[in-house]
Structure formats: structure tokens, C-alpha cells
C-alpha positions as CSV (number, residue, x, y, z in Angstrom):
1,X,-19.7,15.4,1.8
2,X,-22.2,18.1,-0.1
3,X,-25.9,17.3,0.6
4,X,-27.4,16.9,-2.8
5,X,-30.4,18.8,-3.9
6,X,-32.7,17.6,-6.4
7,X,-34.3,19.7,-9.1
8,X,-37.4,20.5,-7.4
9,X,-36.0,22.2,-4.5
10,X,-32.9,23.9,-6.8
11,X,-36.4,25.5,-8.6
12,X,-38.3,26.4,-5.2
13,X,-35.5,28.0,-3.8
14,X,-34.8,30.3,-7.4
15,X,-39.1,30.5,-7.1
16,X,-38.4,32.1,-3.8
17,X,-36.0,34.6,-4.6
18,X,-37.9,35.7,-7.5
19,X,-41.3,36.3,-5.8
20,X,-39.9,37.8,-2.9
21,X,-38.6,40.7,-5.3
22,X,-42.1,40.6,-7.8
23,X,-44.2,40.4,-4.0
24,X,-42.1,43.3,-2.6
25,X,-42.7,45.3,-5.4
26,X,-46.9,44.9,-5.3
27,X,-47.4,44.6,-1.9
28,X,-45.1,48.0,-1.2
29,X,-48.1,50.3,-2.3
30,X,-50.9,48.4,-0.5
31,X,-50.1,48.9,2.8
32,X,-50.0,45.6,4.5
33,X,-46.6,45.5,6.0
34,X,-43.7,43.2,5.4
35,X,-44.5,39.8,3.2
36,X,-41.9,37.7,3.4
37,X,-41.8,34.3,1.9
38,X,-40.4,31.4,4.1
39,X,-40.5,28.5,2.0
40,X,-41.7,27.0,-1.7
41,X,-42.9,23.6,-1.6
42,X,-43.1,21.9,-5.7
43,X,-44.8,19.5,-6.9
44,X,-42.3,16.6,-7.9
45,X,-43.5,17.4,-12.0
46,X,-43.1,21.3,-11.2
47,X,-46.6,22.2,-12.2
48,X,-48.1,23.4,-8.9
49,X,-46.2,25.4,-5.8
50,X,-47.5,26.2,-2.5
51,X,-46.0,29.1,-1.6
52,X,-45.7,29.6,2.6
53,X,-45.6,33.5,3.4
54,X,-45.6,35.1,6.6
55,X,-46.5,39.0,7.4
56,X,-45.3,40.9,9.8
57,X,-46.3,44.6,10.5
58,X,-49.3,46.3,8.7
59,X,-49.4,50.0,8.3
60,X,-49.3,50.8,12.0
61,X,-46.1,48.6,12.4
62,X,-47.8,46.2,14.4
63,X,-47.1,42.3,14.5
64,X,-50.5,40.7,12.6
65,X,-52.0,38.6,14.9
66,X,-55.3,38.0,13.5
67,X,-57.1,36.1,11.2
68,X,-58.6,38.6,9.2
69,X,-55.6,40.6,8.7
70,X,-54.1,37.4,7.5
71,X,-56.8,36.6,5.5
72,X,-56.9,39.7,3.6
73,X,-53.1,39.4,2.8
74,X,-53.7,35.8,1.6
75,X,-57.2,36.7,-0.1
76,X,-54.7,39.3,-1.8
77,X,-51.6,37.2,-2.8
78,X,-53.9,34.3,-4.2
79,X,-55.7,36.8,-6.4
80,X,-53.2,38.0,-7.5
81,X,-51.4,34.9,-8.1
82,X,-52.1,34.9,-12.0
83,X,-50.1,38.0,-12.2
84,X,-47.1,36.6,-10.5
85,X,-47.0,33.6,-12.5
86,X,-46.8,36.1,-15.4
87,X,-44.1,37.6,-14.2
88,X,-42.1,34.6,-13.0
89,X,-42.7,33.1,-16.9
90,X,-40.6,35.8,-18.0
91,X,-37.7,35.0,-15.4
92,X,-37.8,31.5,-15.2
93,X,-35.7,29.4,-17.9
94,X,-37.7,26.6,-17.5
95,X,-40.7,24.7,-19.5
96,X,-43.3,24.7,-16.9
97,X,-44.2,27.6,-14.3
98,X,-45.9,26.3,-11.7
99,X,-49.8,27.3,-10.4
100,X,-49.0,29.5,-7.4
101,X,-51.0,29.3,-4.4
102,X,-50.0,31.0,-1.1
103,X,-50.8,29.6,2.3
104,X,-50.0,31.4,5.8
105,X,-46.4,30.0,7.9
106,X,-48.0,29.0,11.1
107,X,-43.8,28.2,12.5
108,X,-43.6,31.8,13.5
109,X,-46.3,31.5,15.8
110,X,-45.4,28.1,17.2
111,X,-42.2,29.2,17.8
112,X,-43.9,32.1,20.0
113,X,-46.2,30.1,22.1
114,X,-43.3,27.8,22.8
115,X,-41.0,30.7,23.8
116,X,-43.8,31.8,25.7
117,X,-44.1,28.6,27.7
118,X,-40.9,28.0,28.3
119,X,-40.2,31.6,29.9
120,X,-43.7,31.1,31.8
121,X,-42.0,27.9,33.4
122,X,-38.9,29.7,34.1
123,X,-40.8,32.5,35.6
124,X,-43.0,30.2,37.8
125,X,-40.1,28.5,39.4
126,X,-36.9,30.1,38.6
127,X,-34.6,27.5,41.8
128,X,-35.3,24.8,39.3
129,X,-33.4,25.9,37.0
């Protein structure tokens, strides 16, 4: 049986595809590495959107790993957030474009510390296993 989707997460998932194109676009001349954009959570009236990026690389081609680097790419996207609310008005067939605000993916780096535990286990006592 198909899983249905309701209209909220038909228009986050269309939101996402969109501002991954308009973000790759802006950020390209700044320097700040690769934004990607991992998930769009609406608002069940589609007025407001938080919008969950996560960076990878900066200019050396590093992994960003910390804070400030991360707040200066979200200092950057929520400034600019009014811009790509423009842009998604004139791509969007719908009434309401929702208020944009971007917040850092913290799964990345979960997923890494776990990793990292469970391979620190497996290296401390690798006849358990």
C-alpha cells in the first residue's frame, strides 16, 4: 500500500529542491563549502519553514567542525533568508511562501560520535565480538 503524504510535506520536499538550487547558486561565490539542505519542516498552515542545513567543507576542504564556522554560514543563510523567499515566490505555485529560517542538522554529528563509539568498543576488545 503507498504511504500517503499530506500537503505540508508534498510542499517541504518541492521547498527543498528549490532552495538547494537558489542556495547553491549564492553560496558558490562565498566560499563556505558545500550547503546542503537535509530536511524542511512546515508549519501545518504553510506560513513558516525551518529549514535544517548542514555544511560540509569550507574553502580549505575541510569538514566544519566548529561553532563559529557554523555560525557564520547560519548568520549568512538567515540574512539572507528574505532574498530566498523572493526567489522561491516566483517558483512556487502556491498562495502562501513560507518565512524561512535556517537551523544547523546536528544528525551528522550524532551519527559520528556514535560511529566513533562503537569502533572505540570494537577496538578496546575486539574477542568480544
Amino acid at each position: 500500500m503507498a504511504k500517503e503524504f499530506n500537503r505540508s510535506q508534498r510542499v517541504g520536499d518541492l521547498i527543498q529542491k528549490e532552495l538547494a538550487t537558489i542556495i547553491r547558486v549564492s553560496v558558490r561565490d562565498t566560499g563556505m563549502g558545500l550547503v546542503t539542505i537535509s530536511a524542511v519542516k512546515l508549519s501545518t498552515d504553510l506560513a513558516y519553514a525551518k529549514v535544517f542545513v548542514t555544511c560540509l567543507g569550507s574553502g580549505s576542504g575541510n569538514v566544519l567542525g566548529q561553532s563559529s564556522d557554523k555560525a557564520a554560514i547560519l548568520a549568512m543563510l538567515n540574512d539572507h533568508a528574505a532574498k530566498f523567499r523572493h526567489q522561491l515566490s516566483k517558483i512556487l505555485t502556491t498562495r502562501i511562501v513560507p518565512k524561512l529560517q535556517f537551523m544547523f542538522d546536528e544528525s551528522l554529528e550524532q551519527a559520528n560520535k556514535l560511529t566513533s563509539l562503537i569502533d572505540s568498543l570494537h577496538s578496546e576488545d575486539p574477542d568480544n565480538y
